[in-house]
C-alpha positions as CSV (number, residue, x, y, z in Angstrom):
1,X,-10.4,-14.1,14.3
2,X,-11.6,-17.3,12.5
3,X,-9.3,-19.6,11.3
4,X,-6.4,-19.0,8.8
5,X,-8.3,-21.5,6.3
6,X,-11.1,-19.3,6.1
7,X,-9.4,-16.3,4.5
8,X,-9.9,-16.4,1.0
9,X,-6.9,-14.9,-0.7
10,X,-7.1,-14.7,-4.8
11,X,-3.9,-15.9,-5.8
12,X,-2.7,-18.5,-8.4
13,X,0.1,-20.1,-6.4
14,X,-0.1,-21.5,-3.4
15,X,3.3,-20.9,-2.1
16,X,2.1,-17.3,-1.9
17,X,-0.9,-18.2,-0.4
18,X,0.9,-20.2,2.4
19,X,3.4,-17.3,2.9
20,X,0.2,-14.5,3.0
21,X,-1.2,-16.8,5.8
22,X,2.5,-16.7,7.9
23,X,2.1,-12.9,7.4
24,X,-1.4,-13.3,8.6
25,X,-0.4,-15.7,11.5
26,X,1.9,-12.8,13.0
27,X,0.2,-10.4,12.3
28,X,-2.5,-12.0,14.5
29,X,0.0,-12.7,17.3
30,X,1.3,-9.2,17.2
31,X,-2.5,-8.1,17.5
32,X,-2.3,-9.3,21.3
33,X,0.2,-6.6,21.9
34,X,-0.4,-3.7,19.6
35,X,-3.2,-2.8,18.2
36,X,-2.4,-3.7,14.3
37,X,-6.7,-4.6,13.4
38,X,-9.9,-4.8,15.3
39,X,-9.7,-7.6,17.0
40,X,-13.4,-7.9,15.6
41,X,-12.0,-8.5,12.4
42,X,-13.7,-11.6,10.3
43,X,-12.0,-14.2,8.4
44,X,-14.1,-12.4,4.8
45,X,-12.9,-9.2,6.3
46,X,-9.4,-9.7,6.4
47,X,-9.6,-11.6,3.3
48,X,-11.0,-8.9,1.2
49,X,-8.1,-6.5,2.7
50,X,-5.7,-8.4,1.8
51,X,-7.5,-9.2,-1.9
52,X,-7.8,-5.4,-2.2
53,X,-4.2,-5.4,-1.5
54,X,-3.3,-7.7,-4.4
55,X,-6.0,-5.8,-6.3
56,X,-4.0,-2.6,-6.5
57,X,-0.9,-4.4,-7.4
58,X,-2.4,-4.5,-11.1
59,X,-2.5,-0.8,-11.6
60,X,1.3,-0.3,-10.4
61,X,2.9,0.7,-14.2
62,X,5.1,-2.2,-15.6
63,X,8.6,-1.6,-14.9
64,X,7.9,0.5,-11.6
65,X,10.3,-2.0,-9.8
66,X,10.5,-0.1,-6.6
67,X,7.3,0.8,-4.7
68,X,7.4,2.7,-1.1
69,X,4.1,1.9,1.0
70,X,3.4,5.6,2.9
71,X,2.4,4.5,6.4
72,X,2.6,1.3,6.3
73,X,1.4,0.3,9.5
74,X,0.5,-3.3,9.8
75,X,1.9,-4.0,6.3
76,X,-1.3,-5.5,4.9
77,X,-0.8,-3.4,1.7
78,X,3.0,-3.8,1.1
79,X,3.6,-6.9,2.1
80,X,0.8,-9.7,0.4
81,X,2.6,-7.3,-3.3
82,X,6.4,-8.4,-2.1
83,X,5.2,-12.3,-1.8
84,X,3.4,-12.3,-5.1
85,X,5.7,-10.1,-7.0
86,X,9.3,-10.8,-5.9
87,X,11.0,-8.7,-8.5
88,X,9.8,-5.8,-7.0
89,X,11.5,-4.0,-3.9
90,X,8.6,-2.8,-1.3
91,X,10.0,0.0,0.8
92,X,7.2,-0.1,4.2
93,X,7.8,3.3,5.7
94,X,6.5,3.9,8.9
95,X,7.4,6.5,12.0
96,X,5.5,4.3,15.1
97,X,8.1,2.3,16.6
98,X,6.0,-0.8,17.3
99,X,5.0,-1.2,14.1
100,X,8.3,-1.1,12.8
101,X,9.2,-3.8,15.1
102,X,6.4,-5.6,13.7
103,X,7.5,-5.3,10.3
104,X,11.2,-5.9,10.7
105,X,9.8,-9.4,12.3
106,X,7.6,-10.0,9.6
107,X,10.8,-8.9,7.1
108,X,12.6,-11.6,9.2
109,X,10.3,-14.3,9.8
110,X,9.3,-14.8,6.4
111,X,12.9,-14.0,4.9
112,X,11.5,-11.1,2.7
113,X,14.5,-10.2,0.7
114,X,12.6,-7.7,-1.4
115,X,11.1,-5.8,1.6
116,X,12.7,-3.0,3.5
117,X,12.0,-1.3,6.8
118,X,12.1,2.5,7.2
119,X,11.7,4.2,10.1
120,X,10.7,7.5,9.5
121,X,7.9,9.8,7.9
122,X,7.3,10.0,4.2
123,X,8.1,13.3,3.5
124,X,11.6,12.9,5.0
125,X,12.0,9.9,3.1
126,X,11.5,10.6,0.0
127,X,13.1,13.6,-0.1
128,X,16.1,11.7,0.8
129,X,15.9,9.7,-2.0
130,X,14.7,11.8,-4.6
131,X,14.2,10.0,-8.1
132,X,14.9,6.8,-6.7
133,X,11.8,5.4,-6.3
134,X,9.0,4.5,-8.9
135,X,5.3,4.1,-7.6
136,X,4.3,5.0,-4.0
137,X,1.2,3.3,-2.6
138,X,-0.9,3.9,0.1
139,X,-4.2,3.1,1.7
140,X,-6.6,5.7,3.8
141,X,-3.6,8.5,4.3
142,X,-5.6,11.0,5.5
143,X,-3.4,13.6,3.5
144,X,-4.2,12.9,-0.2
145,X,-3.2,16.5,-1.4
146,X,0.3,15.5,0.2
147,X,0.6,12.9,-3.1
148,X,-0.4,15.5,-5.4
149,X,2.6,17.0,-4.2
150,X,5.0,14.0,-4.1
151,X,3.8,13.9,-7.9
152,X,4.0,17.8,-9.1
153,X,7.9,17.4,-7.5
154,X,8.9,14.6,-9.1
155,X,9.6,12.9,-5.6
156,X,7.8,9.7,-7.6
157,X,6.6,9.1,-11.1
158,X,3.0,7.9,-9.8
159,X,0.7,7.4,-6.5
160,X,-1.4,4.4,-6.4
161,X,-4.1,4.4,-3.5
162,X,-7.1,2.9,-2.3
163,X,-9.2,6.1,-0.8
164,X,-12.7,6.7,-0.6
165,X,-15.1,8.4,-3.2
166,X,-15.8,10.9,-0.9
167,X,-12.1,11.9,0.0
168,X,-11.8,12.4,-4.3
169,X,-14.6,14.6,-3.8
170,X,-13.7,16.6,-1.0
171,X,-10.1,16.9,-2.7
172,X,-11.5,17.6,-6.5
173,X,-9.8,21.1,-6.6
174,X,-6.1,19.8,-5.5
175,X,-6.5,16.9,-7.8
176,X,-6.3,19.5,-11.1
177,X,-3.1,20.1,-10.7
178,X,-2.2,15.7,-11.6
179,X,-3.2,13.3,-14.0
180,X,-5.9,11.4,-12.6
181,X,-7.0,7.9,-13.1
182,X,-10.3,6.5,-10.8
183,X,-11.1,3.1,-10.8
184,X,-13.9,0.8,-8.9
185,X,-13.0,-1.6,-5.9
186,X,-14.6,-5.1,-6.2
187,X,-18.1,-5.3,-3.4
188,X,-17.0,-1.6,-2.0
189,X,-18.6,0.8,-3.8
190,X,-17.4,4.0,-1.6
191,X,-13.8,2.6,-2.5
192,X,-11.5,3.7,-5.4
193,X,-8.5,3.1,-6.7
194,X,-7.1,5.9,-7.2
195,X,-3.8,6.8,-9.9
196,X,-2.0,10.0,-10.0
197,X,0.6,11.2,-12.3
198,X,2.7,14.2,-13.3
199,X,0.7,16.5,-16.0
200,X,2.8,16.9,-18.7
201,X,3.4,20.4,-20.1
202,X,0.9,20.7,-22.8
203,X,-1.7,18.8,-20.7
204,X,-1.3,21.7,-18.0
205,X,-2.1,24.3,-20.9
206,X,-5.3,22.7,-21.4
C-alpha cells in the first residue's frame, strides 16, 4: 500500500478526511491478519473505493436517517458515510466474526457514535427489526433478487447498491417486480448505482 497521503478522498472538510485516513490506517493493520483487501491494492485504488463509497451517499433519500450496510465486511462502504454524515446511524451487519472484531475496533478507535455492529446475517436482521430501518446499502452482494425482496416486504423503504451492469442484466426479470433507478459510476463504466423501491399499487397495474 502507498502512503495514506496518496489517497485522494473527495470531501470538503478535512476533519473527515483525517478520520477516513484513521479508518484507512486500521484497516491496513488489520490487513496483516485478515484478509480485509488485496494487499495489491494502490493508493488510486483504495481512493476511488472509498470515493465511490461517498458517491452513493448522495442517492440515499433525504430523511432516511438510518442506513444498514448488508455485509459489511471491511466497512469501506458504511463507514467513510458515518464520518461525513454524522446524523445518520450506519448499522454494519456482518456474520464473519473477524470482521466484526474489526469493525467494533474501528467503532472504538475512532469513537463512532453513530455506527453500530451487528453480528448476524441480513435476513435475520431485518426481520428483527421490521420497519425500523430506512435505506439499506450494499456493494457486490451476490444476491441482488434478495433486495427486491427486502423491498416488495417492506423490510426497508429503499436499496441503494453499487453492482455491476451485467448483474442488472442477468437480474432484468426479478427487477419488474420494484421501482428501479440506474445511475453511472464515475471512471467505471461496468458499475452502477443502483436504487430500488416499493411499486406502488397503480404502478404494479401498469
Amino acid at each position: 500500500m502507498n502512503k495514506r497521503e496518496e489517497i485522494n478522498i473527495d470531501v470538503r472538510e478535512s476533519a473527515d478526511r483525517l478520520s477516513i485516513l484513521t479508518y484507512v490506517d486500521i484497516l491496513w493493520e488489520f490487513n496483516e491478519k485478515i484478509n480485509l483487501v488485496s494487499r495489491r491494492m494502490s493508493a488510486e485504488g483504495l481512493g476511488q473505493l472509498l470515493n465511490e463509497s461517498l458517491f452513493l451517499n448522495g442517492f440515499i433519500s433525504e430523511g432516511n436517517d438510518t442506513v444498514v450496510d448488508a455485509g459489511s465486511g471491511n466497512g469501506i462502504l458504511g463507514i467513510p458515510i458515518a464520518v461525513i454524515d454524522k446524523n445518520k446511524k450506519i448499522v454494519l451487519v456482518e456474520t464473519r466474526k473477524k470482521k466484526i472484531a474489526f469493525l467494533e475496533e474501528v467503532k472504538n478507535r475512532m469513537d463512532l457514535s453513530n455506527v453500530e455492529v451487528a453480528g448476524e446475517s441480513i435476513e435475520e436482521y431485518l426481520k428483527k427489526n421490521i420497519k425500523k430501518h430506512r435505506t439499506l446499502i450494499a456493494r457486490g452482494f451476490p444476491e441482488l433478487a434478495a433486495f427486491c425482496g427486502f423491498v416488495e416486504k417492506g423490510y426497508i423503504d429503499e436499496a441503494v447498491l453499487i453492482t455491476s451492469e451485467n448483474k442488472i442484466k442477468k437480474n432484468e426479470k426479478r427487477l419488474e417486480s420494484v421501482k428501479k433507478k440506474i445511475y453511472n459510476v464515475s471512471l467505471r463504466t461496468y458499475l452502477k448505482i443502483l436504487k430500488l423501491e416499493k411499486k406502488t399499487r397503480e404502478e404494479k397495474r401498469m
